[in-house]
VOLUM-214108 format. One record per atom (N, C-alpha, C): z, x, y; atom name; residue number from 0. Coordinates in steps of 0.05 Angstrom, whole numbers, plus 5000, padded with zeros to 4 digits. Example, Ala and Ser with C-alpha at 12.3 -4.5 7.8 and 13.67 -1.06 7.14 Angstrom:
BEGIN
<site up="5156" east="5264" north="4886" atom="N" nr="0"/>
<site up="5156" east="5246" north="4910" atom="CA" nr="0"/>
<site up="5156" east="5264" north="4934" atom="C" nr="0"/>
<site up="5142" east="5257" north="4955" atom="N" nr="1"/>
<site up="5143" east="5273" north="4979" atom="CA" nr="1"/>
<site up="5157" east="5258" north="5001" atom="C" nr="1"/>
***
This chain:
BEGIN
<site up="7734" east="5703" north="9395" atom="N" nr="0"/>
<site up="7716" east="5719" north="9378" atom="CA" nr="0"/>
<site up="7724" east="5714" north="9348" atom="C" nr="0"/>
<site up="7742" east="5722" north="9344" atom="N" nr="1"/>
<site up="7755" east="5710" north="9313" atom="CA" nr="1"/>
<site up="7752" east="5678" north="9304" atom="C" nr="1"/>
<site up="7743" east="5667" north="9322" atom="N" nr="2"/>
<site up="7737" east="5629" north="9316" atom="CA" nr="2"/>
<site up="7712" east="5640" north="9310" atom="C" nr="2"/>
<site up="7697" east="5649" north="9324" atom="N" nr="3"/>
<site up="7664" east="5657" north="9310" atom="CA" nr="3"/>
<site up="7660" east="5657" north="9283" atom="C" nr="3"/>
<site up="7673" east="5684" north="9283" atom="N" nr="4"/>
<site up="7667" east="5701" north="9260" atom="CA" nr="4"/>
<site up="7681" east="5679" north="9233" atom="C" nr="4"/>
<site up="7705" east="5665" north="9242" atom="N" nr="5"/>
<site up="7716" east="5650" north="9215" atom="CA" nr="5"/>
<site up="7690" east="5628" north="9216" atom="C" nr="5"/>
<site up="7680" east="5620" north="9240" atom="N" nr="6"/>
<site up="7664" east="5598" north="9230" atom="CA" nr="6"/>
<site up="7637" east="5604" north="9218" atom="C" nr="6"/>
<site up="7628" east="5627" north="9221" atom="N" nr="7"/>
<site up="7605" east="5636" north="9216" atom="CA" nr="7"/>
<site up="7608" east="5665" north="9195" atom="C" nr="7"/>
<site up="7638" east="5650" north="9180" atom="N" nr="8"/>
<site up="7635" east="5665" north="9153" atom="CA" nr="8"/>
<site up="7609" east="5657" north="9129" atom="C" nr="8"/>
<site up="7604" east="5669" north="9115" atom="N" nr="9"/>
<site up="7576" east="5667" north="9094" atom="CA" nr="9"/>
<site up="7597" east="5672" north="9061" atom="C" nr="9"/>
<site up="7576" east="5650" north="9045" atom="N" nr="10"/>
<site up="7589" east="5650" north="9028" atom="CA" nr="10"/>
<site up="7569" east="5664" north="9001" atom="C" nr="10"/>
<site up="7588" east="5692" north="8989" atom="N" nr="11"/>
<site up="7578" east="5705" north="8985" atom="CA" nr="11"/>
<site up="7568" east="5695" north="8954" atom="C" nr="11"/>
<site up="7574" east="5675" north="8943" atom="N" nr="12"/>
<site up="7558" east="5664" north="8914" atom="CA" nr="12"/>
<site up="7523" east="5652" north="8921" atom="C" nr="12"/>
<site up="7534" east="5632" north="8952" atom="N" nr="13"/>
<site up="7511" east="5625" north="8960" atom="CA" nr="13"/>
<site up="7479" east="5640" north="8971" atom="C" nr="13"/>
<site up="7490" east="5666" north="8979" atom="N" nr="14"/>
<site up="7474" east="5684" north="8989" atom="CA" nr="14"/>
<site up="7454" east="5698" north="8969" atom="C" nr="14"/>
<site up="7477" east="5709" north="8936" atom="N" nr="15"/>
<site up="7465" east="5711" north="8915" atom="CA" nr="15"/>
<site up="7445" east="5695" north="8903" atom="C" nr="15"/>
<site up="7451" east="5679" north="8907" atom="N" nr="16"/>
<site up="7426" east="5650" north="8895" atom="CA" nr="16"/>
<site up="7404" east="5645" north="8913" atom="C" nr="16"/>
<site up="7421" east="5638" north="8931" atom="N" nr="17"/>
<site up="7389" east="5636" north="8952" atom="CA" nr="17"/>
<site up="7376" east="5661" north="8959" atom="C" nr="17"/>
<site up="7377" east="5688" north="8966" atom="N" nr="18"/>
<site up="7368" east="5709" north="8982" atom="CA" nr="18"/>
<site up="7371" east="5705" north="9005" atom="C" nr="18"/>
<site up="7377" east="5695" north="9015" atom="N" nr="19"/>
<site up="7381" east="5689" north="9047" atom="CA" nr="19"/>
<site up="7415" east="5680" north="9063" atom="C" nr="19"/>
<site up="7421" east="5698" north="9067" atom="N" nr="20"/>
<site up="7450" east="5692" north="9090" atom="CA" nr="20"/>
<site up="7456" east="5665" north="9092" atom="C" nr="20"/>
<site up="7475" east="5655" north="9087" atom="N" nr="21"/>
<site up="7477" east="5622" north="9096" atom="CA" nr="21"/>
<site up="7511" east="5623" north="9113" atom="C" nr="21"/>
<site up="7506" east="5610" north="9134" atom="N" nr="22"/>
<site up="7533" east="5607" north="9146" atom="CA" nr="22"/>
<site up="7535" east="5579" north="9144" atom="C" nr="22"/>
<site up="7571" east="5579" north="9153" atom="N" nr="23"/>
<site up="7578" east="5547" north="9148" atom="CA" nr="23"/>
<site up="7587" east="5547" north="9180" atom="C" nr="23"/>
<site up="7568" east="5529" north="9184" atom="N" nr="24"/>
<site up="7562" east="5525" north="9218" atom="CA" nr="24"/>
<site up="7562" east="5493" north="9220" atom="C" nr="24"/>
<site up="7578" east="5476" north="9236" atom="N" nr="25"/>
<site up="7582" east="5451" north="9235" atom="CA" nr="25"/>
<site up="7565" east="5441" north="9265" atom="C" nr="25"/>
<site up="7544" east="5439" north="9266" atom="N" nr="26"/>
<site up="7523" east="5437" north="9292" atom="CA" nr="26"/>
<site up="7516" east="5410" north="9293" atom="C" nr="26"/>
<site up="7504" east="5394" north="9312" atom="N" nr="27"/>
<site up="7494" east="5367" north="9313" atom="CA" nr="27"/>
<site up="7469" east="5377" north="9309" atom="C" nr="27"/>
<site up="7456" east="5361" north="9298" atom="N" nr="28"/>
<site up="7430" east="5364" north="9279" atom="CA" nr="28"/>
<site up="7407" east="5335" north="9286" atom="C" nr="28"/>
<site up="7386" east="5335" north="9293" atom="N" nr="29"/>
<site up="7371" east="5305" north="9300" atom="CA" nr="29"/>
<site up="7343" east="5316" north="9291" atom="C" nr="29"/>
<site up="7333" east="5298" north="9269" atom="N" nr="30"/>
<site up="7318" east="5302" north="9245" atom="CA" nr="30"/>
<site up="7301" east="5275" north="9247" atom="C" nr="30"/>
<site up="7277" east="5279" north="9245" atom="N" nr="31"/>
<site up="7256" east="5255" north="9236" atom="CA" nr="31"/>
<site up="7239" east="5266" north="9219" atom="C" nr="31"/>
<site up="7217" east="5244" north="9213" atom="N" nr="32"/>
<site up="7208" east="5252" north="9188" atom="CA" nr="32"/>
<site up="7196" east="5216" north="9188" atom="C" nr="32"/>
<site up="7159" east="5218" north="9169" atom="N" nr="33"/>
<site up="7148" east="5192" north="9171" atom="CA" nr="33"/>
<site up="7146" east="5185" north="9143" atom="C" nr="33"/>
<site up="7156" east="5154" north="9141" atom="N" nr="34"/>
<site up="7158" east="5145" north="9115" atom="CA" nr="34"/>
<site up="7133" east="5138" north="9099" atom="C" nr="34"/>
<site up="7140" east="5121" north="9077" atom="N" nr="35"/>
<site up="7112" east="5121" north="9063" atom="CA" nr="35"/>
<site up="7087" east="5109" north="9074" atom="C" nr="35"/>
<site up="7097" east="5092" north="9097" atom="N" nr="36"/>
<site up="7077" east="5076" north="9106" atom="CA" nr="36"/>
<site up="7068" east="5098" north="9137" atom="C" nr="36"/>
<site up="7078" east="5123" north="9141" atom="N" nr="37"/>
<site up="7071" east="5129" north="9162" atom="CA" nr="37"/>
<site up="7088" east="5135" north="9188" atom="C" nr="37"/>
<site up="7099" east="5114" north="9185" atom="N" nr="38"/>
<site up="7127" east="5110" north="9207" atom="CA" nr="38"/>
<site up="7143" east="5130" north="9217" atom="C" nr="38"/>
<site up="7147" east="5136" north="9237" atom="N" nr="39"/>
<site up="7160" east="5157" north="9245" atom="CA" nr="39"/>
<site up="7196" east="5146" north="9239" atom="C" nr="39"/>
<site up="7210" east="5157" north="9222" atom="N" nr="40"/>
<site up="7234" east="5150" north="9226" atom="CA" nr="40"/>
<site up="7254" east="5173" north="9227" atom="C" nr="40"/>
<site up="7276" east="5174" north="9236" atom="N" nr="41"/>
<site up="7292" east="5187" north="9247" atom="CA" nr="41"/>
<site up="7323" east="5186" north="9246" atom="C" nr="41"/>
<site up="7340" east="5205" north="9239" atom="N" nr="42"/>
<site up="7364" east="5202" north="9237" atom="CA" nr="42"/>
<site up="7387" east="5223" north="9258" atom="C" nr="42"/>
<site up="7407" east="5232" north="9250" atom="N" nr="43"/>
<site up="7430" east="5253" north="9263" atom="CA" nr="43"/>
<site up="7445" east="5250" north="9244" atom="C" nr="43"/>
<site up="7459" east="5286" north="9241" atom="N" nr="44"/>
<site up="7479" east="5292" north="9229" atom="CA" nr="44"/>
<site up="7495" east="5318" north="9242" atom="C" nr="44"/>
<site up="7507" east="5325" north="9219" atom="N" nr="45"/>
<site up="7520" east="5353" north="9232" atom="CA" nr="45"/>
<site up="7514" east="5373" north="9199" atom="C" nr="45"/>
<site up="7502" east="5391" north="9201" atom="N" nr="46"/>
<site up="7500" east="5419" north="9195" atom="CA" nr="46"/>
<site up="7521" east="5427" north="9174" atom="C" nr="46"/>
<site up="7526" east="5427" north="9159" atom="N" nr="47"/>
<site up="7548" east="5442" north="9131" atom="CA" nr="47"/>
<site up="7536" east="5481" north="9136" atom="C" nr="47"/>
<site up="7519" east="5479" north="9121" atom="N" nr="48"/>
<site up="7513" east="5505" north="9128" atom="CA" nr="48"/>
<site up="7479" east="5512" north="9134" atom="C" nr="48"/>
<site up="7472" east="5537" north="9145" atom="N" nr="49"/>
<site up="7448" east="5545" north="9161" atom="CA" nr="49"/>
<site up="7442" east="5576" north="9150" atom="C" nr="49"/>
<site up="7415" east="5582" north="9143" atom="N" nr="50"/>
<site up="7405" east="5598" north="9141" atom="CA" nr="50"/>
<site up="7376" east="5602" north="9165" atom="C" nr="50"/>
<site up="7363" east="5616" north="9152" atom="N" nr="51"/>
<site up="7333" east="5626" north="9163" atom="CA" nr="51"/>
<site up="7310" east="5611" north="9144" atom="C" nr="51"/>
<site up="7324" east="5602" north="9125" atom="N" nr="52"/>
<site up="7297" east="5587" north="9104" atom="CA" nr="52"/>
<site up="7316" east="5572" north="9102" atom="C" nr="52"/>
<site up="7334" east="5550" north="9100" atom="N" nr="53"/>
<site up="7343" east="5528" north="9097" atom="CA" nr="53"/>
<site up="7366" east="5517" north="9111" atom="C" nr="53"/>
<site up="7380" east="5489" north="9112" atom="N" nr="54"/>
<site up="7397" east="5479" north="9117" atom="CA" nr="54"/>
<site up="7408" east="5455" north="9103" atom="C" nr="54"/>
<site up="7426" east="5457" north="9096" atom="N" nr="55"/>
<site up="7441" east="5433" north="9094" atom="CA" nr="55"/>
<site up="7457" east="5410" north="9115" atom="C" nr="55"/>
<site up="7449" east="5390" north="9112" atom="N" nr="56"/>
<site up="7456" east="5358" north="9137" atom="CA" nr="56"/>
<site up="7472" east="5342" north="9122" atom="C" nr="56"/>
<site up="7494" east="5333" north="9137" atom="N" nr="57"/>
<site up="7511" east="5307" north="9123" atom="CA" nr="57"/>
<site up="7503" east="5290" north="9148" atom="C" nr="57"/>
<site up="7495" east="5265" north="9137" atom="N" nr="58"/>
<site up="7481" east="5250" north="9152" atom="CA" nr="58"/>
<site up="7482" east="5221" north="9133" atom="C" nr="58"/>
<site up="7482" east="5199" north="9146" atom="N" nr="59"/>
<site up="7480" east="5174" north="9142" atom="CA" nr="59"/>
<site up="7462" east="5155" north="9127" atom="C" nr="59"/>
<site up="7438" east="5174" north="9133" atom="N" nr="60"/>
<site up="7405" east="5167" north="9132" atom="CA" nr="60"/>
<site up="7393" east="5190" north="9125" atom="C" nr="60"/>
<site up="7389" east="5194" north="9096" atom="N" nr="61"/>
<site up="7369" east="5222" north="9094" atom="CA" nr="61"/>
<site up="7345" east="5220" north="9084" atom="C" nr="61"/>
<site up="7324" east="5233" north="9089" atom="N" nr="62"/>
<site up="7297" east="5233" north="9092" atom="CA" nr="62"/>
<site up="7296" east="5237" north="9051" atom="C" nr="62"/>
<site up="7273" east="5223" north="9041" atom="N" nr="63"/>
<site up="7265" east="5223" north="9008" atom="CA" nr="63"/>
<site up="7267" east="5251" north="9004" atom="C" nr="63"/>
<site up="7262" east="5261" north="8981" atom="N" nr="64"/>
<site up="7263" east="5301" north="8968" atom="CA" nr="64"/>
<site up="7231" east="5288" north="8975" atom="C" nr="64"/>
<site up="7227" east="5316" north="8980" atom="N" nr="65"/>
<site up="7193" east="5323" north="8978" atom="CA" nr="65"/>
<site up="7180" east="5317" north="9006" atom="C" nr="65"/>
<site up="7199" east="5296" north="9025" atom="N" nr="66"/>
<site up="7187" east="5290" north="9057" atom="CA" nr="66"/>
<site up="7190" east="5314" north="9074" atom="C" nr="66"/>
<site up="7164" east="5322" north="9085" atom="N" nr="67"/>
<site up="7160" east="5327" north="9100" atom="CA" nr="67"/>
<site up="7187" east="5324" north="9126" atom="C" nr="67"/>
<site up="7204" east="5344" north="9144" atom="N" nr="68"/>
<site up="7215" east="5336" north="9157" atom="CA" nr="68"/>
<site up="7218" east="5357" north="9181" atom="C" nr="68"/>
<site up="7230" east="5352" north="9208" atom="N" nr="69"/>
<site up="7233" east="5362" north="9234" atom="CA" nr="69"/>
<site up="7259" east="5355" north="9243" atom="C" nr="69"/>
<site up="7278" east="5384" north="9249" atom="N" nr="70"/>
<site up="7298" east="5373" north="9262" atom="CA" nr="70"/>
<site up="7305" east="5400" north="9283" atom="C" nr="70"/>
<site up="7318" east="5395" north="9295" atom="N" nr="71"/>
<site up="7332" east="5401" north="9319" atom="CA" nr="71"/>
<site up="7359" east="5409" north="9311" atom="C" nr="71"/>
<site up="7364" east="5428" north="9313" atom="N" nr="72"/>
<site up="7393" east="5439" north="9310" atom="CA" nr="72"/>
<site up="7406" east="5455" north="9332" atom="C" nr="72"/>
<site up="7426" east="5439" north="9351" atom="N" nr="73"/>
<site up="7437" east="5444" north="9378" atom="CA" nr="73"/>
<site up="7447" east="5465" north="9377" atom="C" nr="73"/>
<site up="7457" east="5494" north="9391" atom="N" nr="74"/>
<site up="7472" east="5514" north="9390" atom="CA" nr="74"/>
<site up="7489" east="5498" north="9410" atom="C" nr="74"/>
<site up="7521" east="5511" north="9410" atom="N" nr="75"/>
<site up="7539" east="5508" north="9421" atom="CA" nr="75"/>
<site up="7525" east="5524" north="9450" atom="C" nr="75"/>
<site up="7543" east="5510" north="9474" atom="N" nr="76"/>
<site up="7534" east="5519" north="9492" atom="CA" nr="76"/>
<site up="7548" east="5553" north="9506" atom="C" nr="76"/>
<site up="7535" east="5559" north="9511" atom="N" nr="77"/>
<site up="7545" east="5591" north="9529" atom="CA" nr="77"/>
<site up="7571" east="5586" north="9538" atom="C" nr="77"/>
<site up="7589" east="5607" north="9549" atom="N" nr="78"/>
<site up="7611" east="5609" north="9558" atom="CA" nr="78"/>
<site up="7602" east="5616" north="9584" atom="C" nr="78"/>
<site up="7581" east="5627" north="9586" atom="N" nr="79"/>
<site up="7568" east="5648" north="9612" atom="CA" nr="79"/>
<site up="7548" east="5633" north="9617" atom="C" nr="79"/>
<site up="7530" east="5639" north="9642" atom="N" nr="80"/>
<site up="7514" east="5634" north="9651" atom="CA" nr="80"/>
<site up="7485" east="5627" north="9641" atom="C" nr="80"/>
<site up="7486" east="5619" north="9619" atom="N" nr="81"/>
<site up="7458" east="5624" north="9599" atom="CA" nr="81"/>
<site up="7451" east="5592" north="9590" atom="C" nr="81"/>
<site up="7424" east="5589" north="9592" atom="N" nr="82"/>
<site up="7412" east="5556" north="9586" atom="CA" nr="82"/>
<site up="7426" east="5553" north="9554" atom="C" nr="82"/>
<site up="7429" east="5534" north="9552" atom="N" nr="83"/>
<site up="7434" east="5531" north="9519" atom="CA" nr="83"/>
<site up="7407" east="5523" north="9505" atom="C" nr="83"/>
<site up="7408" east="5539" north="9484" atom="N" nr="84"/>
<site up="7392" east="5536" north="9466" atom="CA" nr="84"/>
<site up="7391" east="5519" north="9438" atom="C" nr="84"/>
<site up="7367" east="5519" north="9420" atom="N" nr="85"/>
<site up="7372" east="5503" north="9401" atom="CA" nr="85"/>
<site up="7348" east="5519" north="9383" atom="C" nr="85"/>
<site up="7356" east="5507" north="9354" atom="N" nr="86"/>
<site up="7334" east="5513" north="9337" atom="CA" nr="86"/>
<site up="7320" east="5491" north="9327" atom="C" nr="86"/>
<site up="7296" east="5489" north="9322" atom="N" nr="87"/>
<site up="7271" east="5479" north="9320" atom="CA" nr="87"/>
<site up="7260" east="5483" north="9288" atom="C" nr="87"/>
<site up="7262" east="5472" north="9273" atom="N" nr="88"/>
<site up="7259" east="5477" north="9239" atom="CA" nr="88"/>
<site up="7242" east="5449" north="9223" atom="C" nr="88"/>
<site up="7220" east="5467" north="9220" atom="N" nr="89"/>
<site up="7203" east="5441" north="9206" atom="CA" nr="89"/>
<site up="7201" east="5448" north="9177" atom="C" nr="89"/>
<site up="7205" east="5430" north="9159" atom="N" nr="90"/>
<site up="7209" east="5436" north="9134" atom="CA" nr="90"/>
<site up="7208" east="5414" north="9113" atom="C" nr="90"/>
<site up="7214" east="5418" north="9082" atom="N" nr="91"/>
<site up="7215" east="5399" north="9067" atom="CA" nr="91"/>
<site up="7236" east="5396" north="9051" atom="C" nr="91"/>
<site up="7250" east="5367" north="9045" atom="N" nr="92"/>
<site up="7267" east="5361" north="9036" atom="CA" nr="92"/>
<site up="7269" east="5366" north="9004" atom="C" nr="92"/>
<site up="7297" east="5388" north="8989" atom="N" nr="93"/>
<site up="7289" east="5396" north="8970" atom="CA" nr="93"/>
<site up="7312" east="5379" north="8955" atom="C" nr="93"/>
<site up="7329" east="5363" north="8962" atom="N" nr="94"/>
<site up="7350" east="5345" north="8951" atom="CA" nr="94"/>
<site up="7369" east="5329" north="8962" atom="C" nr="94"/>
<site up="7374" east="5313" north="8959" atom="N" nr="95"/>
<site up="7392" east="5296" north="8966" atom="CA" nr="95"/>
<site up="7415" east="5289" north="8952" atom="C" nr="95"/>
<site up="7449" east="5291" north="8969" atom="N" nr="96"/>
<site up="7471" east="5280" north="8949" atom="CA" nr="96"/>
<site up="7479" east="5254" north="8967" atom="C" nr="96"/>
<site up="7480" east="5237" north="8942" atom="N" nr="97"/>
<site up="7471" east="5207" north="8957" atom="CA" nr="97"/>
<site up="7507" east="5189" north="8950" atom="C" nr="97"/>
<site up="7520" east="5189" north="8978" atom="N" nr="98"/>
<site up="7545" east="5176" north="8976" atom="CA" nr="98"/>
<site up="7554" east="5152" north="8968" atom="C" nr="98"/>
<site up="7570" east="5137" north="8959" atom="N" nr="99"/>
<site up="7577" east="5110" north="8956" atom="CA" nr="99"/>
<site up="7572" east="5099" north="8985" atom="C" nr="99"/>
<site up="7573" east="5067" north="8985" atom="N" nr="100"/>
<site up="7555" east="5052" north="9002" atom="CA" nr="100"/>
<site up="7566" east="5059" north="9027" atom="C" nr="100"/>
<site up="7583" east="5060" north="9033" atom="N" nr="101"/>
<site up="7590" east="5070" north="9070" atom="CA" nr="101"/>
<site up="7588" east="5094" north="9083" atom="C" nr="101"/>
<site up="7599" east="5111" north="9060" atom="N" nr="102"/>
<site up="7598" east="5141" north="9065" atom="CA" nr="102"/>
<site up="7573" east="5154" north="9065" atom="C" nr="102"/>
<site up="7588" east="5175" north="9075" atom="N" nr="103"/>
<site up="7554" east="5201" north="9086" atom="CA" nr="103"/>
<site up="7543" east="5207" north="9064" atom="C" nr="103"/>
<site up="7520" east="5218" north="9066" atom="N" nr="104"/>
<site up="7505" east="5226" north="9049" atom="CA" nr="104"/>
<site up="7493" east="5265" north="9054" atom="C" nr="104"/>
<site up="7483" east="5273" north="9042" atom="N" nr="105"/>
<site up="7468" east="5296" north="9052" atom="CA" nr="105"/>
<site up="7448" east="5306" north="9036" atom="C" nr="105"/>
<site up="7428" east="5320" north="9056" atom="N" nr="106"/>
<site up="7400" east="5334" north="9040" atom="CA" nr="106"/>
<site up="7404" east="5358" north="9049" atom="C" nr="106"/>
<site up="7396" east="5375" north="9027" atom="N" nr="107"/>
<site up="7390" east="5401" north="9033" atom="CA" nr="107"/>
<site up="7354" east="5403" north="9034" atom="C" nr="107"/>
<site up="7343" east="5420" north="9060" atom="N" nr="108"/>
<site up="7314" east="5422" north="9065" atom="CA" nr="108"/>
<site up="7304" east="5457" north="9062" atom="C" nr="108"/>
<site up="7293" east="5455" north="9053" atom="N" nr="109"/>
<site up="7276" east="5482" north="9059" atom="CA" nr="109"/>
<site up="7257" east="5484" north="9081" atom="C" nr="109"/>
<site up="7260" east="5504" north="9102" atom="N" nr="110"/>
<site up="7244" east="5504" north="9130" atom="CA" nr="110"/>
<site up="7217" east="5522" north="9113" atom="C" nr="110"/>
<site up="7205" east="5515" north="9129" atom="N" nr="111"/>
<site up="7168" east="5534" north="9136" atom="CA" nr="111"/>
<site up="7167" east="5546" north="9157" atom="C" nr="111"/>
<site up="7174" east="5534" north="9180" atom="N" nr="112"/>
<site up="7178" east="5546" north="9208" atom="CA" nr="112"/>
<site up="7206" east="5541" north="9220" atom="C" nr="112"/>
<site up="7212" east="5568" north="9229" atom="N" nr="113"/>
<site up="7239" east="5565" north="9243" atom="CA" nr="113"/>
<site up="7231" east="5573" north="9275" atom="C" nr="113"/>
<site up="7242" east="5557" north="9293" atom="N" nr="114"/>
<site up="7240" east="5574" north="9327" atom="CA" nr="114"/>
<site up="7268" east="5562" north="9339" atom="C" nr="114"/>
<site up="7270" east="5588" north="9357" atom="N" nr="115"/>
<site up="7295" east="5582" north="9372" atom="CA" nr="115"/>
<site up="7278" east="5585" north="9404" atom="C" nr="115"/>
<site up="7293" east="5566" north="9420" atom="N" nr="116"/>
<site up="7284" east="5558" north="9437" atom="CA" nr="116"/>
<site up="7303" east="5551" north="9464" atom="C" nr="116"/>
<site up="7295" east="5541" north="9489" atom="N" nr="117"/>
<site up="7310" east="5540" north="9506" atom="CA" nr="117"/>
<site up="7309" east="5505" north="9497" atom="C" nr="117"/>
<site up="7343" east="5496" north="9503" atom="N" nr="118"/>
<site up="7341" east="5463" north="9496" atom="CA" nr="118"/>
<site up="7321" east="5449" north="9505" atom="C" nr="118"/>
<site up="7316" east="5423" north="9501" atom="N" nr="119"/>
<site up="7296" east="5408" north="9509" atom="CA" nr="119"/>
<site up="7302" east="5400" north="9532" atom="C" nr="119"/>
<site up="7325" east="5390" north="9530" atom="N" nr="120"/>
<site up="7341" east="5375" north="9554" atom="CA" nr="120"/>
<site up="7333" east="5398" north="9583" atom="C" nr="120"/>
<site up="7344" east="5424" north="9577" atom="N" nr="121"/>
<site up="7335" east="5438" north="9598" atom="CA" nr="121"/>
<site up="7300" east="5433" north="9608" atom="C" nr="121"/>
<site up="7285" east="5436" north="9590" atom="N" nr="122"/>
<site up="7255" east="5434" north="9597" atom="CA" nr="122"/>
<site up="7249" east="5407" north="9606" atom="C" nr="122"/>
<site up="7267" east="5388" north="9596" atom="N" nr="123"/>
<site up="7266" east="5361" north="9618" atom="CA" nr="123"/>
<site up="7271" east="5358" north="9642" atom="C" nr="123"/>
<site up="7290" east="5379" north="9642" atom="N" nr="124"/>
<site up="7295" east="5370" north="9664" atom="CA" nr="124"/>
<site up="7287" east="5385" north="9698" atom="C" nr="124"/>
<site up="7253" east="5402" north="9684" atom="N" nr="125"/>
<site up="7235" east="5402" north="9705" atom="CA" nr="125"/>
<site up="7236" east="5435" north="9712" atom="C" nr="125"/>
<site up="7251" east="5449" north="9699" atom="N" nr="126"/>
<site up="7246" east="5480" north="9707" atom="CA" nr="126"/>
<site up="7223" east="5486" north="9714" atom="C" nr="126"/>
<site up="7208" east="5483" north="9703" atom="N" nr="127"/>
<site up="7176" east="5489" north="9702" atom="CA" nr="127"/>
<site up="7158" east="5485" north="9678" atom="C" nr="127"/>
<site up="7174" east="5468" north="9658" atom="N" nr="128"/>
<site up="7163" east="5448" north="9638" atom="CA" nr="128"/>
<site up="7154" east="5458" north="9622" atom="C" nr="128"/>
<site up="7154" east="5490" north="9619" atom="N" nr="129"/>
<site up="7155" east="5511" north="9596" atom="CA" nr="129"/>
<site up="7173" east="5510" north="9576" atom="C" nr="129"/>
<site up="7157" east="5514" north="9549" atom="N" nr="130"/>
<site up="7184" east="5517" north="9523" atom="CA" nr="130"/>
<site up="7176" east="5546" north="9520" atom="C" nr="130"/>
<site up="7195" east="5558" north="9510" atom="N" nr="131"/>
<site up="7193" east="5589" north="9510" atom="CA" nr="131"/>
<site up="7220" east="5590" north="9488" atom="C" nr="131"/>
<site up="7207" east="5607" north="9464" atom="N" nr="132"/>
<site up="7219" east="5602" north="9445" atom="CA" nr="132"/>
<site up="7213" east="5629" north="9434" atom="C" nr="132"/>
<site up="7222" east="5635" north="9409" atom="N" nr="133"/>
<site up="7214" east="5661" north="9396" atom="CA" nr="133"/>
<site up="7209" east="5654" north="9369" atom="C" nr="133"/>
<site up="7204" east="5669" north="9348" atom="N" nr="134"/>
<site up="7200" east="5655" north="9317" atom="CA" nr="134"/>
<site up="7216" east="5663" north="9306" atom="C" nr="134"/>
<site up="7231" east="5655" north="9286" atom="N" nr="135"/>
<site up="7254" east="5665" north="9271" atom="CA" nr="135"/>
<site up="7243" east="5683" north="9242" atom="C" nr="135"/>
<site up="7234" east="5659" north="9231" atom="N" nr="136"/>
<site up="7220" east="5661" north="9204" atom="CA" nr="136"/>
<site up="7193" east="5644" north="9192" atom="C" nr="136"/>
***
């Protein structure tokens, strides 16, 4: 319980600025988004921190500021008996900090729609092929 709460401490300068709670939550994250020509292209990262209207990704490959983008943000799995879930956040890219040539990079996005959901992987794998999700924001 105390690993929680340290990891899903909020940082209280950031909360002031944005209006919105932000935790520093280190989640695997899988994001696409279509380039200028259309193209569906797609990356993975892990999560710095998470709100209800935004996120920040350190990632390899980050989508232009102003794209249009979709990602998937995994929840850790249950201790108990419970499907694991994930959140579902479509949104637009409001900046990028862009690393020297090997190193990571990261965008911070602003969501439009947030849903949390039962994993995909679960609904693949034939329950009854239902997503059942709720809305966040």
């Amino acid at each position: 319980m105390e690993r929680n709460a340290a990891v899903m401490k909020q940082t209280e300068s950031t909360e002031e600025r944005r209006g919105s709670k932000r935790f520093r939550l280190r989640l695997a994250v899988v994001f696409s988004w279509r380039d200028t020509r259309g193209i569906v292209q797609s990356s993975e990262g892990l999560s710095c921190d998470i709100s209800s209207r935004g996120i920040y990704v350190r990632t390899k490959l980050a989508p232009p500021v102003g794209t249009a983008v979709e990602m998937n943000v995994f929840l850790p799995e249950p201790a108990y008996d419970i499907r694991a879930a994930e959140i579902h956040a479509k949104g637009q890219v409001t900046r990028i900090d862009q690393g020297t040539l090997a190193q990571m990079c990261g965008f911070a996005a602003m969501n439009r729609t947030v849903l949390i959901r039962e994993s995909i992987e679960h609904v693949l794998e034939g329950d009854n092929g239902a997503e059942r999700g709720s809305r966040v924001a």
